[in-house]
MIDOSE-1310 file (N, C-alpha, C; in nm, 2 decimals, decimal comma, always signed):
residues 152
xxxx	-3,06/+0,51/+8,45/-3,05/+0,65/+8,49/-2,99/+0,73/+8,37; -2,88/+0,70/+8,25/-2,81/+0,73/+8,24/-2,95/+0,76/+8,10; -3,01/+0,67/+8,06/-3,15/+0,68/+7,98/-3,23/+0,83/+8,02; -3,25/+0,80/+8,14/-3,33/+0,90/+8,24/-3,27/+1,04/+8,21
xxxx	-3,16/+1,03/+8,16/-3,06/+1,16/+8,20/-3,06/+1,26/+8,00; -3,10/+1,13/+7,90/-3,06/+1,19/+7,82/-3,20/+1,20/+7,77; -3,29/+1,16/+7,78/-3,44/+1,22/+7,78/-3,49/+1,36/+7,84; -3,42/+1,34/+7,95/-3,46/+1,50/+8,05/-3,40/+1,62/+7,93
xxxx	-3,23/+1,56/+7,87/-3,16/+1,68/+7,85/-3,24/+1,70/+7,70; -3,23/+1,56/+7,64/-3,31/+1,63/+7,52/-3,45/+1,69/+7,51; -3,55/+1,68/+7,59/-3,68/+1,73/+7,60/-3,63/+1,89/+7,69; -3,54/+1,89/+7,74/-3,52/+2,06/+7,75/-3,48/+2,11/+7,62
xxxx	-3,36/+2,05/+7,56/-3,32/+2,12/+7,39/-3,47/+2,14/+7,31; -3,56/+2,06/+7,33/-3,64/+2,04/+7,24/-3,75/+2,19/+7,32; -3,78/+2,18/+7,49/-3,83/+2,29/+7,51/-3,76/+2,45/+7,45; -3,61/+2,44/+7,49/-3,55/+2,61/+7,42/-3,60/+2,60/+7,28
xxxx	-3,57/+2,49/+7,19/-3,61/+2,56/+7,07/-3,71/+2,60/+7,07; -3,80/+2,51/+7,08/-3,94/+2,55/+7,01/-4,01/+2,69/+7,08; -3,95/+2,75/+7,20/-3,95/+2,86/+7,25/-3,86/+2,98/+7,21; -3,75/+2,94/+7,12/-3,65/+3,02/+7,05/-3,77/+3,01/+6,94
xxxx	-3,78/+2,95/+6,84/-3,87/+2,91/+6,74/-3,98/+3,02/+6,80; -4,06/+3,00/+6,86/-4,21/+3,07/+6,88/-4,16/+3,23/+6,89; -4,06/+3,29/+6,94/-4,03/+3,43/+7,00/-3,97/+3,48/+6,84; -3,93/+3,42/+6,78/-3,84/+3,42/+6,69/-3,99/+3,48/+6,54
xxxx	-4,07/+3,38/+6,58/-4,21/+3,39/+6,44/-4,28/+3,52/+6,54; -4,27/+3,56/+6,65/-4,34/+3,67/+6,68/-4,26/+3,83/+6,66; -4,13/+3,81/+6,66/-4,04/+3,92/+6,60/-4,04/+3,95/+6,48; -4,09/+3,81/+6,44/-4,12/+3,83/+6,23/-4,28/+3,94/+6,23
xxxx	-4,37/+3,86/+6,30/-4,50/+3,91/+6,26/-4,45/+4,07/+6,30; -4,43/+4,07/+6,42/-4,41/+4,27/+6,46/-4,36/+4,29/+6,36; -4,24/+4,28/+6,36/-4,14/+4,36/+6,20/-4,23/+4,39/+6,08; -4,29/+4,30/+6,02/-4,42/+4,30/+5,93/-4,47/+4,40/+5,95
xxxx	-4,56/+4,42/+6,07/-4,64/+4,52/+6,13/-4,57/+4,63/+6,11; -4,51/+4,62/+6,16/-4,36/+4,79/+6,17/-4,36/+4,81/+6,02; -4,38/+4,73/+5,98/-4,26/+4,77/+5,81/-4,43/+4,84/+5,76; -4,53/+4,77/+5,77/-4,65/+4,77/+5,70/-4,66/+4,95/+5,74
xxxx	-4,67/+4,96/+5,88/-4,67/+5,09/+5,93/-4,60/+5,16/+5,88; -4,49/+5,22/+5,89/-4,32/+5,29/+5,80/-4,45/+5,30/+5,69; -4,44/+5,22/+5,60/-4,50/+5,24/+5,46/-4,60/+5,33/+5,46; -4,69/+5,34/+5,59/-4,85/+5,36/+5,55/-4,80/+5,57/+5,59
xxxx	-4,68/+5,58/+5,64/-4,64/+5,77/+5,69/-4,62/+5,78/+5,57; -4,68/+5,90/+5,57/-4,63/+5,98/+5,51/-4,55/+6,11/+5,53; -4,47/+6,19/+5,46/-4,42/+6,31/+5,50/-4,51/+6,39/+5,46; -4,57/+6,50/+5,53/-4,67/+6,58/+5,44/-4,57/+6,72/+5,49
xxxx	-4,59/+6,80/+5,41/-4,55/+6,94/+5,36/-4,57/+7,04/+5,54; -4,53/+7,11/+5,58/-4,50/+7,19/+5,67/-4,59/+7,29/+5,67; -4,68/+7,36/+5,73/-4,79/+7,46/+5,74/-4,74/+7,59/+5,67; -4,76/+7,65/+5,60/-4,70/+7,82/+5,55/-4,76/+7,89/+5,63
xxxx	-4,65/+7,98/+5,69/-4,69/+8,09/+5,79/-4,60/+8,22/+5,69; -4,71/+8,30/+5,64/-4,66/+8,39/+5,60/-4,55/+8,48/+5,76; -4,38/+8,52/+5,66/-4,35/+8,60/+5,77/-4,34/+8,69/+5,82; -4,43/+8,75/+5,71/-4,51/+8,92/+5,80/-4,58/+8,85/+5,92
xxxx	-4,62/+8,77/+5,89/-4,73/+8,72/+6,00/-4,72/+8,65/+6,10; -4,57/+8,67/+6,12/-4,51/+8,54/+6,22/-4,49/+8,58/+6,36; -4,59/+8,55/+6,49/-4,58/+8,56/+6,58/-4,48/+8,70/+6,65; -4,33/+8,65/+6,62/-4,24/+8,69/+6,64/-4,20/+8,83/+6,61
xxxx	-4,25/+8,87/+6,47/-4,24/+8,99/+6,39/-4,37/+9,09/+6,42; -4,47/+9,02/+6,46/-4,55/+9,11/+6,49/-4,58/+9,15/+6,63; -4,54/+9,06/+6,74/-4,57/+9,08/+6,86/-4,42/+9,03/+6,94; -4,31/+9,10/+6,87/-4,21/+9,11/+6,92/-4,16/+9,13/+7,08
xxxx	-4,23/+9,25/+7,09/-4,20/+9,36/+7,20/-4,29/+9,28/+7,36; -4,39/+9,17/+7,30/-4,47/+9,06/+7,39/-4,40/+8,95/+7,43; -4,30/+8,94/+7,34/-4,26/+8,76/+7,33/-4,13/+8,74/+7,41; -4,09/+8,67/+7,46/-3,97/+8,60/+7,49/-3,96/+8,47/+7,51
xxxx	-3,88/+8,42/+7,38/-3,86/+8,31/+7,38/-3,76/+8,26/+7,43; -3,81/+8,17/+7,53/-3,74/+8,08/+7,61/-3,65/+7,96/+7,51; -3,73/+7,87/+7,45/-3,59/+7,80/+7,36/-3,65/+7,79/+7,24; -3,61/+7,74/+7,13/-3,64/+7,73/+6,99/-3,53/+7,60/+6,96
xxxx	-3,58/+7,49/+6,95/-3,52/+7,33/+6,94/-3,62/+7,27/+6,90; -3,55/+7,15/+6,81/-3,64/+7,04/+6,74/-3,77/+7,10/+6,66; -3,79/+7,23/+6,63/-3,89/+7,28/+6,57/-4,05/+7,27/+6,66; -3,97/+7,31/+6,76/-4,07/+7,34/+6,88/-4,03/+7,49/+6,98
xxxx	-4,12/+7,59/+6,92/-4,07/+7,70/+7,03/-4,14/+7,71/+7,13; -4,08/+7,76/+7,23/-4,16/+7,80/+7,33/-4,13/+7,96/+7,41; -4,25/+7,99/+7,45/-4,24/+8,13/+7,47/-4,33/+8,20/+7,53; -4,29/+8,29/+7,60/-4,34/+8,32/+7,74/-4,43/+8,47/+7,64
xxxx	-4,53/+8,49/+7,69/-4,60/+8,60/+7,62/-4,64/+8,71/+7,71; -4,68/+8,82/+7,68/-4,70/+8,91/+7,82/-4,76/+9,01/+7,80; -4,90/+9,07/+7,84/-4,93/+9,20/+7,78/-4,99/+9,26/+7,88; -4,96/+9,42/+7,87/-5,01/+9,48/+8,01/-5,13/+9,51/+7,96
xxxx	-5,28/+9,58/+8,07/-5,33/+9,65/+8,02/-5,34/+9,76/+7,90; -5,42/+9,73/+7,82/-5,43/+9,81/+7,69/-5,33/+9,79/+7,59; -5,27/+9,68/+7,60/-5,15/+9,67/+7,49/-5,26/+9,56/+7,38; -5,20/+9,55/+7,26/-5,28/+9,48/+7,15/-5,15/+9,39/+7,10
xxxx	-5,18/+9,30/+7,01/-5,14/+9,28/+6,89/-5,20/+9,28/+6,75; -5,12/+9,26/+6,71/-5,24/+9,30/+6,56/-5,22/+9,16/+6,50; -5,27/+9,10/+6,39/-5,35/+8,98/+6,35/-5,15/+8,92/+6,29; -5,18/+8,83/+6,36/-5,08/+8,68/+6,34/-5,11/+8,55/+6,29
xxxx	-4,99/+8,48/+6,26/-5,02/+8,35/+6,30/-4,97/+8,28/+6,32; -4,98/+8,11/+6,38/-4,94/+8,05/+6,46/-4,95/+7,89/+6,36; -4,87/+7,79/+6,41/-4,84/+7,69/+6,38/-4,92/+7,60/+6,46; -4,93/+7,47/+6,50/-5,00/+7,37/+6,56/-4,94/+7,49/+6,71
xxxx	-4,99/+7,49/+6,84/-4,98/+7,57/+6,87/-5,04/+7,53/+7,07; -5,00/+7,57/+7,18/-5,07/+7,51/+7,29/-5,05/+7,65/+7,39; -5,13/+7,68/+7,48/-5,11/+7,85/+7,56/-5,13/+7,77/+7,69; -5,08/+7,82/+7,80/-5,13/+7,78/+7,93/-5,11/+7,95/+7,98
xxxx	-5,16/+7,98/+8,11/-5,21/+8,07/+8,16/-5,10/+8,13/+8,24; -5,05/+8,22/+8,28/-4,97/+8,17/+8,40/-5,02/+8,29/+8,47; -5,07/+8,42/+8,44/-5,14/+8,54/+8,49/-5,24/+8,58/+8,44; -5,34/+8,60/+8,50/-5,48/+8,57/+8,42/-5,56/+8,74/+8,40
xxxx	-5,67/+8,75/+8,30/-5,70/+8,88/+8,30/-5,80/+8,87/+8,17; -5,86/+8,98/+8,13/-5,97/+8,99/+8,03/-5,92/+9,00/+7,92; -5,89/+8,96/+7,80/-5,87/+8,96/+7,66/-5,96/+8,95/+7,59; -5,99/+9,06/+7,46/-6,03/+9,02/+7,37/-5,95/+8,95/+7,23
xxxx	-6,02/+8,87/+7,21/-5,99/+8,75/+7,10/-6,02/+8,78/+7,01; -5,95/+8,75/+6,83/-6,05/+8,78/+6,74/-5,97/+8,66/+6,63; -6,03/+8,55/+6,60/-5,97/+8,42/+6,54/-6,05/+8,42/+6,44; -5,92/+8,40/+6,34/-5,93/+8,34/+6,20/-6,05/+8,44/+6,12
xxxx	-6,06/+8,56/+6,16/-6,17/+8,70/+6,12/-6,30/+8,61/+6,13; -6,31/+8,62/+6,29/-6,46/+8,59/+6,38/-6,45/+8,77/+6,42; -6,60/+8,72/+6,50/-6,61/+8,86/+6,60/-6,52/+8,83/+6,69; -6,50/+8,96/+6,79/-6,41/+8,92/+6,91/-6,52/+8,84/+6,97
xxxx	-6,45/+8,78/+7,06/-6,49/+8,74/+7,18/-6,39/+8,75/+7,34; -6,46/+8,82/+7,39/-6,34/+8,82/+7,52/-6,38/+8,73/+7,61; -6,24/+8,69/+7,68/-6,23/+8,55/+7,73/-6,15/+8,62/+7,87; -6,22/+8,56/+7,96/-6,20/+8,56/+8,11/-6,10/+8,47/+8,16
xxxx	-5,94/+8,48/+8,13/-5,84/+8,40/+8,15/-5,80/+8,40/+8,30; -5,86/+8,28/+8,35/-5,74/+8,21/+8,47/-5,61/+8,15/+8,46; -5,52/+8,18/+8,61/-5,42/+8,14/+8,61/-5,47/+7,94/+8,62; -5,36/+7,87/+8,51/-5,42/+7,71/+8,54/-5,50/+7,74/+8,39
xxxx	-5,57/+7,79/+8,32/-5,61/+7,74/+8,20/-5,53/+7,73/+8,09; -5,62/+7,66/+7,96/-5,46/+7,63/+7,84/-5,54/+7,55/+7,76; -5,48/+7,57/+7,67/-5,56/+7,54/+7,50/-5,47/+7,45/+7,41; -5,47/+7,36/+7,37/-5,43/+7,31/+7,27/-5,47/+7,34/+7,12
xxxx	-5,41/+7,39/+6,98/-5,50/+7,43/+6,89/-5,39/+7,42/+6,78; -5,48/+7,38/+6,63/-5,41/+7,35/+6,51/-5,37/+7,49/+6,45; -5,30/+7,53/+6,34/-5,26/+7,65/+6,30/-5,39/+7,76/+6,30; -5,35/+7,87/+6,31/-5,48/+7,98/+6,30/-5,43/+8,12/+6,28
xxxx	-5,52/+8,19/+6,25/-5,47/+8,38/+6,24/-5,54/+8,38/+6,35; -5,50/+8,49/+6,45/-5,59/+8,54/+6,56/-5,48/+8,72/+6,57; -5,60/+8,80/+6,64/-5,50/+8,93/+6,69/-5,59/+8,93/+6,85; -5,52/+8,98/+6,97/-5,59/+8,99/+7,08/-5,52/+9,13/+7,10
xxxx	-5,60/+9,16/+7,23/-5,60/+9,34/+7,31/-5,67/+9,26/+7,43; -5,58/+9,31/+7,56/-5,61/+9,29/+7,69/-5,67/+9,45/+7,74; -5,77/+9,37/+7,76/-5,90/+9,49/+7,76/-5,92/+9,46/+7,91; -5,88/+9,44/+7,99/-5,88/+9,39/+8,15/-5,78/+9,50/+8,19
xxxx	-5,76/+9,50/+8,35/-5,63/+9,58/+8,43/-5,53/+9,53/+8,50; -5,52/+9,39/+8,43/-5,41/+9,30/+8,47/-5,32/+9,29/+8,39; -5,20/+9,24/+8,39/-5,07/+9,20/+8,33/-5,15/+9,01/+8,29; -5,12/+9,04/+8,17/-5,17/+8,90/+8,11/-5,02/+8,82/+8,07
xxxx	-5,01/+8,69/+8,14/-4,91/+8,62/+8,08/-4,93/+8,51/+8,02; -4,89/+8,44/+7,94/-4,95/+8,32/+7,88/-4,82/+8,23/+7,86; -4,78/+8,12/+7,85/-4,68/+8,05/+7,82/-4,71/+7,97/+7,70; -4,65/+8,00/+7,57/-4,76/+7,95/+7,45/-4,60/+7,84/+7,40
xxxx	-4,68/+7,74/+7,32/-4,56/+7,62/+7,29/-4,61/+7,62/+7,12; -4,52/+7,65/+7,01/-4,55/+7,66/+6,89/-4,48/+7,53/+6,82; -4,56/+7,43/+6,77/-4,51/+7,30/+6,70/-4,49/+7,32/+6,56; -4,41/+7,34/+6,49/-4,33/+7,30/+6,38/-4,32/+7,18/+6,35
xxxx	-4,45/+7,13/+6,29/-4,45/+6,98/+6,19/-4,52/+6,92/+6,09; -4,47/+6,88/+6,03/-4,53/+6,85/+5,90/-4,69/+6,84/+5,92; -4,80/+6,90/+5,80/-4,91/+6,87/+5,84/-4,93/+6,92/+5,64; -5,08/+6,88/+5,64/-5,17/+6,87/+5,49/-5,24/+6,96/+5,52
């Protein structure tokens, strides 16, 4: 028995290790992986937004920003009937709808295009110049999210 007893105990020491052992070579390979990754970022340089041209300075009197943290703002946008802005620009950039109405668009010097905004729609979009004019008879509101991050 006492045979019996010290076979059981060493064939469990022998199961922990080789189970400490195996978890142990799979923490090495991830780390590898991690480190290989880390290496492969880069920092790239932050988008130039001229600041005549910055959201804020030109469409002031539209904007209220709700918070500006971690180089993410966010901000509530608003334009009555017949109100414009004149040509901006924006950062990596996302709009959701929250009052919807006829806008003309005019991105990156295209033609306009006016856009038939419902409440529920929303754009995700990389830096751009655009100027809009709510050419509709609704109060246009948009909730727009401006990302500040490094890009090439």
């Amino acid at each position: 028995m006492k045979t019996q007893l010290t076979v059981m105990l060493f064939t469990c020491l022998c199961f922990v290790y080789s189970c400490k052992q195996k978890q142990t070579e799979v923490n090495k390979e991830h780390s590898e992986e991690l480190t290989e990754v880390q290496e492969e970022t880069k920092t790239e340089p932050m988008a130039y937004i001229d600041p005549e041209l910055d959201v804020l300075a030109i469409g002031k009197e539209y904007t209220n920003v709700l918070s500006d943290t971690l180089g993410i703002q966010l901000m509530e946008f608003t334009m009555k009937p017949g109100d414009s802005i004149g040509l901006h620009e924006h950062y990596d950039h996302t709009f959701y709808v929250l009052e919807g109405g006829n806008m003309m668009l005019y991105v990156n010097g295209t033609e306009a295009v006016e856009l038939d905004l419902k409440p529920g729609m929303g754009q995700v979009s990389g830096p751009l110049k655009d100027a809009a004019k709510n050419v509709g008879n609704t109060t246009i509101k948009l909730l727009i999210t401006e990302v500040h991050r490094p890009r090439e």
